[in-house]
DSSP file (Angstrom, degrees, kcal/mol; ACC not computed):
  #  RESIDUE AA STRUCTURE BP1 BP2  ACC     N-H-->O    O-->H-N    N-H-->O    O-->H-N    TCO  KAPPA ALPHA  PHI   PSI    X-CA   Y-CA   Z-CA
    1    1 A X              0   0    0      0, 0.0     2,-0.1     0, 0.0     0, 0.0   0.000 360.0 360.0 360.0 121.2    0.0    0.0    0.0
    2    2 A X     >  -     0   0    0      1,-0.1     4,-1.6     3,-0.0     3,-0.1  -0.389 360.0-103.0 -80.2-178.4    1.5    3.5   -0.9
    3    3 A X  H  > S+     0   0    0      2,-0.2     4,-1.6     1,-0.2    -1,-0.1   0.640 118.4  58.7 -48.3 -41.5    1.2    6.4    0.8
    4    4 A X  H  > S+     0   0    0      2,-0.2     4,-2.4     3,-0.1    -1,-0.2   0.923 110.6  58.2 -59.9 -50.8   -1.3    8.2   -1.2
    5    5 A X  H >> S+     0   0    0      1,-0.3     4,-2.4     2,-0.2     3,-0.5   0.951 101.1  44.1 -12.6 -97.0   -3.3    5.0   -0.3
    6    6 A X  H 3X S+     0   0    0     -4,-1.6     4,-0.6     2,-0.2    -1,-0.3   0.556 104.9  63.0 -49.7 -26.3   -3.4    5.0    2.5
    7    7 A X  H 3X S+     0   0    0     -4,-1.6     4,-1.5     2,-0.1    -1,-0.2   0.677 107.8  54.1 -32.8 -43.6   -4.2    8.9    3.0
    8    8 A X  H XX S+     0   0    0     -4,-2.4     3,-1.7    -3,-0.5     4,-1.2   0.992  97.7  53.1 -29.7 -90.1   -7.1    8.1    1.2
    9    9 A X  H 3X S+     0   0    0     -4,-2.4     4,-2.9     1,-0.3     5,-0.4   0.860 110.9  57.6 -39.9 -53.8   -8.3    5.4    3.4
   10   10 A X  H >X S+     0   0    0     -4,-0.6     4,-1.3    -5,-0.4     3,-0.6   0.941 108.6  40.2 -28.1 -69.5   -7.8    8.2    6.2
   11   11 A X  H <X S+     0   0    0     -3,-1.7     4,-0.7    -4,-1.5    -2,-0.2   0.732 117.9  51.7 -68.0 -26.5  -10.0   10.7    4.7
   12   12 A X  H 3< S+     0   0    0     -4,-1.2    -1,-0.3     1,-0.2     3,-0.3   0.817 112.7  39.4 -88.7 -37.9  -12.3    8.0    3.9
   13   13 A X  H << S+     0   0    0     -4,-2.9    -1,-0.2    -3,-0.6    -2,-0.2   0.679 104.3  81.9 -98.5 -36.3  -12.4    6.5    7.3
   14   14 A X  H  < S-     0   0    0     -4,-1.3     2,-0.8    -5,-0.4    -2,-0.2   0.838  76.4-168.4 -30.2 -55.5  -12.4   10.7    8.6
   15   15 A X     <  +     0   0    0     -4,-0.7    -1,-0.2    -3,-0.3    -4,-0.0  -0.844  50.6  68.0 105.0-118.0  -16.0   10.9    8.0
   16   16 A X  S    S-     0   0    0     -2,-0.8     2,-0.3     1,-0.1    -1,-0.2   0.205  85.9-113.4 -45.8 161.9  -17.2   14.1    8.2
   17   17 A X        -     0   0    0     -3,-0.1     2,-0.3     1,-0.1    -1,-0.1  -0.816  44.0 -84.9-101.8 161.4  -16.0   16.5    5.3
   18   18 A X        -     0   0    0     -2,-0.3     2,-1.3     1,-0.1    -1,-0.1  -0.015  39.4-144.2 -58.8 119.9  -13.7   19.7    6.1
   19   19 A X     >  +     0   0    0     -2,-0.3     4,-1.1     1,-0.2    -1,-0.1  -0.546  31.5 164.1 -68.4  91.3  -15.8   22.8    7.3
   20   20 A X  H  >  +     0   0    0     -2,-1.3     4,-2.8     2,-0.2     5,-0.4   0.950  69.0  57.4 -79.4 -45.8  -14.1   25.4    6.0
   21   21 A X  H >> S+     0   0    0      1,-0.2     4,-1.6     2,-0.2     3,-1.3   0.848 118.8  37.5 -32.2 -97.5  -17.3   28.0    6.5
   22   22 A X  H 34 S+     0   0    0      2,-0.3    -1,-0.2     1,-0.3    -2,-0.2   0.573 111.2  53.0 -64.7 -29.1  -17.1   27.2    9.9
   23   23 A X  H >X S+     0   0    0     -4,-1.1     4,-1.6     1,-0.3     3,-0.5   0.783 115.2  47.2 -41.0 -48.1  -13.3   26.8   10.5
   24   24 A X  H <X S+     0   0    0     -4,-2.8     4,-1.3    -3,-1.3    -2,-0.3   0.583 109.2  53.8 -66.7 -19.3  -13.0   30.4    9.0
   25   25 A X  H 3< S+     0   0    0     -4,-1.6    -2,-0.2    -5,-0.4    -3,-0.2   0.284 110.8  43.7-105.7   9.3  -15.8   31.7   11.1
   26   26 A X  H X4 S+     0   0    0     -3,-0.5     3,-0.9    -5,-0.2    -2,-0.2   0.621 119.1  45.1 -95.3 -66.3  -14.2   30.5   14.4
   27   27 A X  H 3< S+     0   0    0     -4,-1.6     3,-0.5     1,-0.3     4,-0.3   0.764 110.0  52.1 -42.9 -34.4  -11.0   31.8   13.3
   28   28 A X  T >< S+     0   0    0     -4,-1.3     3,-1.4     1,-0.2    -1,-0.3   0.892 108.1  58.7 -75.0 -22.2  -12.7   35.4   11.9
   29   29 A X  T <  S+     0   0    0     -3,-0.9    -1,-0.2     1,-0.2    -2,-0.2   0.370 106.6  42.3 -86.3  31.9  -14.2   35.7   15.5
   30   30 A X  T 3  S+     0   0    0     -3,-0.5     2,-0.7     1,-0.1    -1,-0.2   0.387  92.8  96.6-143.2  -9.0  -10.8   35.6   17.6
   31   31 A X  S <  S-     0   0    0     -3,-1.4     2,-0.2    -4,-0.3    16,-0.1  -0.817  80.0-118.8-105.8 138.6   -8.9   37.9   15.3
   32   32 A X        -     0   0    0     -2,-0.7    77,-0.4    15,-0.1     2,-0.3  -0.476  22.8-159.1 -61.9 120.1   -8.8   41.7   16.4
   33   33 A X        -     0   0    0     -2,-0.2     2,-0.3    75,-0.1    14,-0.1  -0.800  18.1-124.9-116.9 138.6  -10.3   44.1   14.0
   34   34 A X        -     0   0    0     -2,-0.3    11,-1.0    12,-0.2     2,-0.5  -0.711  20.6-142.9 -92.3 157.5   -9.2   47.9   14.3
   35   35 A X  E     -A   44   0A   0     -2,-0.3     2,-0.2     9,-0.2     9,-0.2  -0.882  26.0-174.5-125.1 130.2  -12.2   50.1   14.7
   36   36 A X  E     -A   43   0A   0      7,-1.2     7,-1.9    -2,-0.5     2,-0.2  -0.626  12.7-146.6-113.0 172.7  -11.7   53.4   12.7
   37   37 A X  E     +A   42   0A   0      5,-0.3     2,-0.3    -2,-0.2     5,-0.3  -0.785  14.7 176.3-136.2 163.4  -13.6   56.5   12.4
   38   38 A X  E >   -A   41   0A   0      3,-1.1     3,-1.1    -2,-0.2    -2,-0.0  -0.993  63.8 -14.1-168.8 110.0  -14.3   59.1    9.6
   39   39 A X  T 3  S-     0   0    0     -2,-0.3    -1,-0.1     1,-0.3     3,-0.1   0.835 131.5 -43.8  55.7  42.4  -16.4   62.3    9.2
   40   40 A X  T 3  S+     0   0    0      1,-0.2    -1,-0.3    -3,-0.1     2,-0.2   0.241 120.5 113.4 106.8 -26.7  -18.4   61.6   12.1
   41   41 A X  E <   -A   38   0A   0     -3,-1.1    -3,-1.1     0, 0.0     2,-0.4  -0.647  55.5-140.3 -93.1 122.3  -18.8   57.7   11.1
   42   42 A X  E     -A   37   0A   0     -5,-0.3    -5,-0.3    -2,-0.2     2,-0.2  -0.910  24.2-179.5-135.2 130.5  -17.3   54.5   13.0
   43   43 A X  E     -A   36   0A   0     -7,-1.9    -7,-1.2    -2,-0.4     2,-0.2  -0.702  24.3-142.0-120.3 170.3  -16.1   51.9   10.9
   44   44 A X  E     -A   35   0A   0     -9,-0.2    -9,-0.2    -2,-0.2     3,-0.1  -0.594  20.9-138.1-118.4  98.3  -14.5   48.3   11.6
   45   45 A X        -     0   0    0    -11,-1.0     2,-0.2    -2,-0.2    32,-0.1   0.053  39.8-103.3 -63.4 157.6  -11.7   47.5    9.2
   46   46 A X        -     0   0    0     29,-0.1   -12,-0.2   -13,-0.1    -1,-0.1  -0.636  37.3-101.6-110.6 154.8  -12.5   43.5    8.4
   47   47 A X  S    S+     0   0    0     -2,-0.2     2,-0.3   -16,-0.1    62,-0.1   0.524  99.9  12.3 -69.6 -14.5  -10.1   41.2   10.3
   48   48 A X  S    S-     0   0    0    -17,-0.1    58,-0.1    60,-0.1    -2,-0.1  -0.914 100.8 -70.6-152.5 154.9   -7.9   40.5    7.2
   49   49 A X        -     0   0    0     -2,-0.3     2,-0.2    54,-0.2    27,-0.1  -0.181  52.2-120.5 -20.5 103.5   -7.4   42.1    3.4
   50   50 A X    >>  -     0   0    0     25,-0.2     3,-2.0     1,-0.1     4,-1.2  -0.558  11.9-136.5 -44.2 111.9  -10.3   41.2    1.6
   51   51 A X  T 34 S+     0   0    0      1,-0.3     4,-0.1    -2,-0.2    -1,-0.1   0.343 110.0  55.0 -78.7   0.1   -9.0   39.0   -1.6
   52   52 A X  T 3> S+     0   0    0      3,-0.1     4,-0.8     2,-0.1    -1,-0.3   0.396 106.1  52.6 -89.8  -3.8  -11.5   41.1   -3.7
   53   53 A X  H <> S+     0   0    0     -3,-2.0     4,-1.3     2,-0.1    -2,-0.2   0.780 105.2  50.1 -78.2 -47.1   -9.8   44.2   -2.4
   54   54 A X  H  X S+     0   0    0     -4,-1.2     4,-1.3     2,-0.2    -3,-0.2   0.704 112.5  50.9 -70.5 -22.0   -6.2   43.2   -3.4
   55   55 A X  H  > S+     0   0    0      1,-0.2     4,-0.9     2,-0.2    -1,-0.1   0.926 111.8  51.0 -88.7 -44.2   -7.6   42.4   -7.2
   56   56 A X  H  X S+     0   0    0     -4,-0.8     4,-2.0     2,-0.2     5,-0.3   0.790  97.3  59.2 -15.6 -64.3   -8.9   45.3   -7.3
   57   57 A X  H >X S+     0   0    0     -4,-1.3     3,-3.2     2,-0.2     4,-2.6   0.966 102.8  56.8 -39.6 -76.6   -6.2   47.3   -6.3
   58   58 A X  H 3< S+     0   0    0     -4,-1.3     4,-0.4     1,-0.3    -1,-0.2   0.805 114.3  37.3 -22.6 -65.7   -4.2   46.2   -9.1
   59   59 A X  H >< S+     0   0    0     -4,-0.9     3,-0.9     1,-0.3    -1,-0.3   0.691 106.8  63.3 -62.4 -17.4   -6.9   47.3  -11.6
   60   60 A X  H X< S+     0   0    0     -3,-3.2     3,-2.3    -4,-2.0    -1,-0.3   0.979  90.8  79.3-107.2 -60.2   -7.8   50.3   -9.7
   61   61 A X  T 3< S+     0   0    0     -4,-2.6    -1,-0.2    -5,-0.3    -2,-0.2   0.632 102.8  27.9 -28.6 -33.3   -4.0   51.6  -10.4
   62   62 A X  T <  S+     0   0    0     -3,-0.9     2,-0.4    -4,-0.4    -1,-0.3  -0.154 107.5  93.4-128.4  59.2   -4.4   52.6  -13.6
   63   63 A X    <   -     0   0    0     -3,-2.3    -3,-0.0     2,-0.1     6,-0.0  -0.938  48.4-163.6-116.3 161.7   -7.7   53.5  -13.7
   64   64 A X        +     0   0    0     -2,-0.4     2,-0.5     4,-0.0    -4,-0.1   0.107  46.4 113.3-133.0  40.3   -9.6   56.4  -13.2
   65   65 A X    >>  -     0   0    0     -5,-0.1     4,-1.5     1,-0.1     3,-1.0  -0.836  58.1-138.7-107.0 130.1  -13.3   55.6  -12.7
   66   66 A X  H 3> S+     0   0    0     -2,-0.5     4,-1.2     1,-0.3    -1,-0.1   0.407  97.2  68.8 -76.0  15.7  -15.0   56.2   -9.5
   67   67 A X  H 3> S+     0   0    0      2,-0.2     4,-0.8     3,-0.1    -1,-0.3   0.756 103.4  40.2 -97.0 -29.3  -16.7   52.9  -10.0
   68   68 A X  H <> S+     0   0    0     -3,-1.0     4,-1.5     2,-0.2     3,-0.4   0.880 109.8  55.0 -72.1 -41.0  -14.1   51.3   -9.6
   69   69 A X  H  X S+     0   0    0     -4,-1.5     4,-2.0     1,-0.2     5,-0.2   0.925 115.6  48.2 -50.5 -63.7  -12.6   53.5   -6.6
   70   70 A X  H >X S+     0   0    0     -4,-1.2     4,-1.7     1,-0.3     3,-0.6   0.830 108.2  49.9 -61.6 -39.1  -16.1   52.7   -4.9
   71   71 A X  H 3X S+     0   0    0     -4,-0.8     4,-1.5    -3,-0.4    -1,-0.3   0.848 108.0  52.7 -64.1 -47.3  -16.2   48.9   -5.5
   72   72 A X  H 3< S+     0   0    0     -4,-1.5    -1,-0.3     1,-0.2    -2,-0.2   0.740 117.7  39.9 -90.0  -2.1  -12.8   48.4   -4.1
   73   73 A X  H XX S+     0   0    0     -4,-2.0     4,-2.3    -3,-0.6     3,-1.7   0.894  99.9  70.6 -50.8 -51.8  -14.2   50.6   -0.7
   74   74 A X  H 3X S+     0   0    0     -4,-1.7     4,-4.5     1,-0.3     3,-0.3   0.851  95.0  53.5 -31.1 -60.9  -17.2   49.0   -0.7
   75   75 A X  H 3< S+     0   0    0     -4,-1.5    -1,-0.3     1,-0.2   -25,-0.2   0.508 121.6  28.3 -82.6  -1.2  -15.1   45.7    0.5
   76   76 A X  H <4 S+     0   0    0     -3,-1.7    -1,-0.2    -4,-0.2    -2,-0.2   0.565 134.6  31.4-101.6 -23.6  -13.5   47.5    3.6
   77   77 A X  H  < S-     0   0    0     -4,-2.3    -3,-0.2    -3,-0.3    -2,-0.2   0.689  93.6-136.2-110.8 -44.4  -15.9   49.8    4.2
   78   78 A X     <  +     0   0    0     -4,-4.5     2,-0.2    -5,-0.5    -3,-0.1   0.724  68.5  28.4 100.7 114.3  -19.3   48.4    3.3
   79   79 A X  S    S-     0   0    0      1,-0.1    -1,-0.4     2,-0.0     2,-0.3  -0.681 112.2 -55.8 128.2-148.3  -22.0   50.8    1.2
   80   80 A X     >  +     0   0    0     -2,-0.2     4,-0.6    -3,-0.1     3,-0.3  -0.912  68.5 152.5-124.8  73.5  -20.9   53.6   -1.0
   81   81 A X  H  >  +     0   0    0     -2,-0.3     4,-2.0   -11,-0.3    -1,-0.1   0.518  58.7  83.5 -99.0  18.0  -18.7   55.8    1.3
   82   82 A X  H  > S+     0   0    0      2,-0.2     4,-2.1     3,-0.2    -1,-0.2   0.933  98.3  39.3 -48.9 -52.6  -16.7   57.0   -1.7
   83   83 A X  H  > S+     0   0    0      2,-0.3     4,-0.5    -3,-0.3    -1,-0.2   0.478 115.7  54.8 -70.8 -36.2  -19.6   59.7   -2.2
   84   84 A X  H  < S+     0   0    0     -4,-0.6    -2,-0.2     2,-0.2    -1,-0.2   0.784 107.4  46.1 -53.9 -49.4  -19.7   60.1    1.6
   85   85 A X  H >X>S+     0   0    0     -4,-2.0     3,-1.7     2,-0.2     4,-1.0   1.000 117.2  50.9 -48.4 -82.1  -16.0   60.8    1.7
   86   86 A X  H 3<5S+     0   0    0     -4,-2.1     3,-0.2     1,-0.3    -3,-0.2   0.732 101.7  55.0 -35.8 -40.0  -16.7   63.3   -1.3
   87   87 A X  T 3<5S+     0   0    0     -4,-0.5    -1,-0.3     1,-0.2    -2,-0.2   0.430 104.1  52.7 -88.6   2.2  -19.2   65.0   -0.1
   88   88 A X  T <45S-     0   0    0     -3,-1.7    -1,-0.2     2,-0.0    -2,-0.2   0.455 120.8-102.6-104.2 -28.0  -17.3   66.0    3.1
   89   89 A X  T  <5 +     0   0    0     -4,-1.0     2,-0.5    -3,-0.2    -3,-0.2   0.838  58.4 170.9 102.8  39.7  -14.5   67.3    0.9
   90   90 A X      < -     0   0    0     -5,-0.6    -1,-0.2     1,-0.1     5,-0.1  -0.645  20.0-140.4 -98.5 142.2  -12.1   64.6    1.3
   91   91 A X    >>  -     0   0    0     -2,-0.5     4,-2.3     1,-0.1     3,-0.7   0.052  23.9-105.1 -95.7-159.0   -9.2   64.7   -1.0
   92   92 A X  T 34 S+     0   0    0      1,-0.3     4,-0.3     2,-0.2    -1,-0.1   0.499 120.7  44.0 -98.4   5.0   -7.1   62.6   -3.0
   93   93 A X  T 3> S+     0   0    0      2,-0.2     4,-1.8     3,-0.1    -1,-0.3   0.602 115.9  56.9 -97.5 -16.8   -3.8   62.7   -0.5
   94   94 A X  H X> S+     0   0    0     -3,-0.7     4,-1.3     1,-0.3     3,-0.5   0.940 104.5  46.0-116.9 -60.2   -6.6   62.1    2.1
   95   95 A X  H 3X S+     0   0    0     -4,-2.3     4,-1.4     1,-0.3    -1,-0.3   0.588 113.2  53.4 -60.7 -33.6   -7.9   59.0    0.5
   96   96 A X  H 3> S+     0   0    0     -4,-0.3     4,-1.8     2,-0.2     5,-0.3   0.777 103.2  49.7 -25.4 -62.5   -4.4   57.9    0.2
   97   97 A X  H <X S+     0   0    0     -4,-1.8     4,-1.6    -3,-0.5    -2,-0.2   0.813 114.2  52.4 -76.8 -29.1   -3.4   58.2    3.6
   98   98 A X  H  X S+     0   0    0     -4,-1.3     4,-1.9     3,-0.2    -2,-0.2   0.918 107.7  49.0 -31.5 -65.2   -7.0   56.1    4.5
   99   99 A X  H  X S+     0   0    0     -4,-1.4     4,-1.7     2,-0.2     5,-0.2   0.985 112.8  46.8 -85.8 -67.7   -6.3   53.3    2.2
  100  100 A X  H  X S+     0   0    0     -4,-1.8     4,-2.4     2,-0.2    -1,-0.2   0.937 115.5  46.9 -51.0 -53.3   -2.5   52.8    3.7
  101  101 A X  H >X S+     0   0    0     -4,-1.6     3,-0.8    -5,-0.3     4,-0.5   0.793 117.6  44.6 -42.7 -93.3   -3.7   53.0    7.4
  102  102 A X  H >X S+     0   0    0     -4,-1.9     4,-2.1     1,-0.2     3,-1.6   0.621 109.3  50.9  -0.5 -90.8   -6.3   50.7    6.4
  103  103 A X  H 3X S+     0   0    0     -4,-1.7     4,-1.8     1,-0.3    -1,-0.2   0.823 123.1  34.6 -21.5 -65.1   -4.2   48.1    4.3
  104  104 A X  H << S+     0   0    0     -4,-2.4    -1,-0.3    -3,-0.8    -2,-0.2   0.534 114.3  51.8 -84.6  -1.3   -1.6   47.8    7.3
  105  105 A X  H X< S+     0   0    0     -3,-1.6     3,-1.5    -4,-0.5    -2,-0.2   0.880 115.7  46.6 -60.0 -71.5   -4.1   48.2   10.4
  106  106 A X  H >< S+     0   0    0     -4,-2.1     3,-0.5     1,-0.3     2,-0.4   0.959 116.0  47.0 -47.6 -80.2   -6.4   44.9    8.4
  107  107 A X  T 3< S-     0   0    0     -4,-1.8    -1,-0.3     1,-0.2    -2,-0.2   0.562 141.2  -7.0 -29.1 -21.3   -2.7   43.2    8.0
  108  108 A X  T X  S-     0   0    0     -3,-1.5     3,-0.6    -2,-0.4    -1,-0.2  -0.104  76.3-127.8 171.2  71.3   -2.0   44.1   11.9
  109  109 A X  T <  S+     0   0    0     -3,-0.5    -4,-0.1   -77,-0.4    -3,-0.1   0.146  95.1  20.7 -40.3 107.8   -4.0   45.9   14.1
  110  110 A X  T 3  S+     0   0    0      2,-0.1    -1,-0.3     0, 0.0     3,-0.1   0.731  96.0 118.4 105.6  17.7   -2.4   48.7   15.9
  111  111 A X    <   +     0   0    0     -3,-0.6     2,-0.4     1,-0.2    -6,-0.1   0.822  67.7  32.4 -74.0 -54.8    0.5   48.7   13.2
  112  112 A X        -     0   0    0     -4,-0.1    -1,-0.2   -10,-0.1    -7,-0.1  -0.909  65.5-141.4-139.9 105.6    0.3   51.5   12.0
  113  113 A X     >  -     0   0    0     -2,-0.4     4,-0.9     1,-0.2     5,-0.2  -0.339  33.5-116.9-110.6-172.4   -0.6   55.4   12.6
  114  114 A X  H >> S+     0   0    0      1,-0.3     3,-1.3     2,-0.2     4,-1.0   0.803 118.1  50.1 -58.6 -23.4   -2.3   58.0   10.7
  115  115 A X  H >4 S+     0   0    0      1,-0.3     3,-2.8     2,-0.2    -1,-0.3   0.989 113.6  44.3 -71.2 -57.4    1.1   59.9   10.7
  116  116 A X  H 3> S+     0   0    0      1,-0.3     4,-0.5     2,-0.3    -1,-0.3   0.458 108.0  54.5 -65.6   1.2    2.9   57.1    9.6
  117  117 A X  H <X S+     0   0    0     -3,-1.3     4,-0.9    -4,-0.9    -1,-0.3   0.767 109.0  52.1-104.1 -27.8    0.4   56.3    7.1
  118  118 A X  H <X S+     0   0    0     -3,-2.8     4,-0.6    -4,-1.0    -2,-0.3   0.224 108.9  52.8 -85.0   1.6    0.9   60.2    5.7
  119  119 A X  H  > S+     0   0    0     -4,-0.2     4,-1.9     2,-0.1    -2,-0.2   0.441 114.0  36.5 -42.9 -33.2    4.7   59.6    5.6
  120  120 A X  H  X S+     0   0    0     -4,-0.5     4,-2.9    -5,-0.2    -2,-0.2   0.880 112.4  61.0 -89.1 -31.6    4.6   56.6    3.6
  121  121 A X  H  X S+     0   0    0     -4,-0.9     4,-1.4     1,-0.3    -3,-0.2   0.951 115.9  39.0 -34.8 -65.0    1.3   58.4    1.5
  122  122 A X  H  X S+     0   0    0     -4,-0.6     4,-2.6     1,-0.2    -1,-0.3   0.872 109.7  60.7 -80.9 -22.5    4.2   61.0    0.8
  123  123 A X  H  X S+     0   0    0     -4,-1.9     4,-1.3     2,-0.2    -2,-0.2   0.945 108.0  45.8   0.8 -85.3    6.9   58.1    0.3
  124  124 A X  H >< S+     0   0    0     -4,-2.9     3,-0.9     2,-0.2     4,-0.4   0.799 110.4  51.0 -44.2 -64.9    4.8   56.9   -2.5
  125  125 A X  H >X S+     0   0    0     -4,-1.4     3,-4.0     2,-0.3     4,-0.8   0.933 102.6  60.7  15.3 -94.3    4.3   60.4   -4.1
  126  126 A X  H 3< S+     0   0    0     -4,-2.6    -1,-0.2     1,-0.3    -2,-0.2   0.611 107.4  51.3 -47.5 -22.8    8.1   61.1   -4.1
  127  127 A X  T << S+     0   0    0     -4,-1.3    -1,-0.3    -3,-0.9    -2,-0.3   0.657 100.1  55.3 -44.0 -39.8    8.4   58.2   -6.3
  128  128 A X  T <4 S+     0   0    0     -3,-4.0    -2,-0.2    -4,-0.4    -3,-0.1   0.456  78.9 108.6 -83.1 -14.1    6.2   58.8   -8.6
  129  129 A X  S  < S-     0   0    0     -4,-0.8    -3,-0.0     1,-0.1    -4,-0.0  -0.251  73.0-107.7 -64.3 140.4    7.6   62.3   -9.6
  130  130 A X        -     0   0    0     -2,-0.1    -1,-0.1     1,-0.0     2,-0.1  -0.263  24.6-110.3 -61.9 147.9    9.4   62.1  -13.2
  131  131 A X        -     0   0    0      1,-0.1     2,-0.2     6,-0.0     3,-0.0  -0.451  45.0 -92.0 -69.8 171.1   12.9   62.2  -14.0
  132  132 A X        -     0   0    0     -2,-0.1    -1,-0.1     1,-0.1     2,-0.0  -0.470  50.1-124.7 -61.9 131.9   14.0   64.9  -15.6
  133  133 A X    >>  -     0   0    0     -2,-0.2     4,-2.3     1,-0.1     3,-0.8  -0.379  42.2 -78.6 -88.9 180.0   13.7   64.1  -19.6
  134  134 A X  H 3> S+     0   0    0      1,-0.3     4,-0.9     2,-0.3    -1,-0.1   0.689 124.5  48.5 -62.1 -44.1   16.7   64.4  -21.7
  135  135 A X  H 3> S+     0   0    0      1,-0.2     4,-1.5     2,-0.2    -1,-0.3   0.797 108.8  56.8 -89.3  -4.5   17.2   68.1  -22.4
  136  136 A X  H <> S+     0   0    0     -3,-0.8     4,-2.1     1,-0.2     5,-0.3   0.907 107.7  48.8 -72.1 -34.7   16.7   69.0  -18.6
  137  137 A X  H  X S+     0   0    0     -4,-2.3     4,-0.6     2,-0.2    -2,-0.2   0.740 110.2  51.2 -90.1   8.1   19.6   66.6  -17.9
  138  138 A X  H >X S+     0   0    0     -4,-0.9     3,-1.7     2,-0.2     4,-1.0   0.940 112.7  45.6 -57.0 -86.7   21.7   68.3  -20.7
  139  139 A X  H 3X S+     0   0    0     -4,-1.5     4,-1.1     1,-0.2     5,-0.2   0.758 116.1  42.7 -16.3 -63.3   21.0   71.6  -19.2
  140  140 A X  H 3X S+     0   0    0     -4,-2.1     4,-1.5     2,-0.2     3,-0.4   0.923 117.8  52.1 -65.6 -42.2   21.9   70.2  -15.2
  141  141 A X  H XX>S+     0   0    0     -3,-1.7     3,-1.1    -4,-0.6     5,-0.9   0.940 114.7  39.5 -94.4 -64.4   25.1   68.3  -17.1
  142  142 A X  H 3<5S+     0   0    0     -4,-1.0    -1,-0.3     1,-0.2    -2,-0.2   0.514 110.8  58.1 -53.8 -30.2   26.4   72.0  -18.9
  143  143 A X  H 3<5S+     0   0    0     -4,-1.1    -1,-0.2    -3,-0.4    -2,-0.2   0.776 101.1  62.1 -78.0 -41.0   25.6   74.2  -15.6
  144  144 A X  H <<5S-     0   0    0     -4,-1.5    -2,-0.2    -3,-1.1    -1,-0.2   0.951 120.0-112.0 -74.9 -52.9   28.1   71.7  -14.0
  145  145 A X  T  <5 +     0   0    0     -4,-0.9    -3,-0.2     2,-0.1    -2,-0.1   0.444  52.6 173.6 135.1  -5.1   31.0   72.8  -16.2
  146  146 A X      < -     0   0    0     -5,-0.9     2,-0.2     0, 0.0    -1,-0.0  -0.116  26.9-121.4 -49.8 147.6   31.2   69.3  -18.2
  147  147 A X        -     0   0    0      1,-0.1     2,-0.3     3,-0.0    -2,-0.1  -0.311  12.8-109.9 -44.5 146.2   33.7   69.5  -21.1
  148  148 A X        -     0   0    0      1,-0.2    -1,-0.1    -2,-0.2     0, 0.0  -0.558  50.7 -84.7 -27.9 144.9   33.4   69.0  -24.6
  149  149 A X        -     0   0    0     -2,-0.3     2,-0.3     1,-0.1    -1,-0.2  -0.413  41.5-128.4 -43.0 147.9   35.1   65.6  -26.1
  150  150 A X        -     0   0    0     -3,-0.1    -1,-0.1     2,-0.0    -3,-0.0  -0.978   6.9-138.2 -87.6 132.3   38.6   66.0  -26.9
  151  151 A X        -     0   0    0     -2,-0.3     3,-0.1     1,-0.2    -2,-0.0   0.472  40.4-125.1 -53.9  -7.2   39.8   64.9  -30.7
  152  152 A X  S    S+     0   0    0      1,-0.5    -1,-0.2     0, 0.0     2,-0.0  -0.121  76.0 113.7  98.6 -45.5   42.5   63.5  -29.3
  153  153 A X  S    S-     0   0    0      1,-0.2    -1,-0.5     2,-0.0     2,-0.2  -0.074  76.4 -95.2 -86.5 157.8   45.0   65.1  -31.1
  154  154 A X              0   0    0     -3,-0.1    -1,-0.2     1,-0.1    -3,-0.0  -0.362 360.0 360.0 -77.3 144.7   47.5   67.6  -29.0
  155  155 A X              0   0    0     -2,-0.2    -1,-0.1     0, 0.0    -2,-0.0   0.376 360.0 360.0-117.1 360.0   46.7   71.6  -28.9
């Protein structure tokens, strides 16, 4: 009898089938959820990173529809508080520094605070700025004093 065999005969012998619904739903009720609030509002960030949040994210990068924006809230937040957010006047560093609290708060509770969450917010930012394109680094490279080629030849 191999091994696979005999695994089998295990499961087979096991019974019952695995509960995962209920195995996750012992497990969700023992893990610490941080409890946020926002424009008046009390939220509870869900006890881990949604796996419709994270697929989202991706897409959401290079998009620019608030339908999308809202869908991937929706799954942390619950409703439509995109429009709630708006309508209080929150802006787009603002929403930034939310979603990174969030992210790492779900991931670890108590992890991370709103300052730190507006330091990496401007982290992210400061990355994103362009280099300088080709005739600004001419310009920077001539300012400096740079040379011209020499022919080789003796002067």
């Amino acid at each position: 009898m191999t091994d696979l065999d005999l695994a089998e005969q295990q499961l087979d012998t096991a019974g019952d089938p695995a509960d995962f619904d209920a195995f996750f739903a012992e497990e969700s009720a023992t893990r610490p959820r941080q409890a946020v609030t926002l424009y008046g509002t009390a939220y509870r960030l869900p006890e881990s990173l949604p796996l419709l949040f994270t697929l989202q994210m991706e897409r959401v990068q290079h998009s620019s529809s608030a339908d999308d924006v809202r869908k991937m809230l929706a799954t942390l937040y619950g409703g439509d508080v995109l429009d709630t957010w708006a309508d209080h006047g929150m802006t787009d560093r603002q929403l930034g520094v939310v979603l990174i609290y969030s992210a790492a708060n779900i991931k670890q509770p108590g992890s991370c605070t709103m300052a730190r969450a507006a330091e990496l917010y401007e982290q992210q930012e400061a990355g994103k700025a362009a280099a300088p394109n080709r005739a600004a680094r001419r310009t920077t490279a001539k300012k400096k004093g740079k040379r011209g080629r020499s022919s080789g030849g003796r002067s």
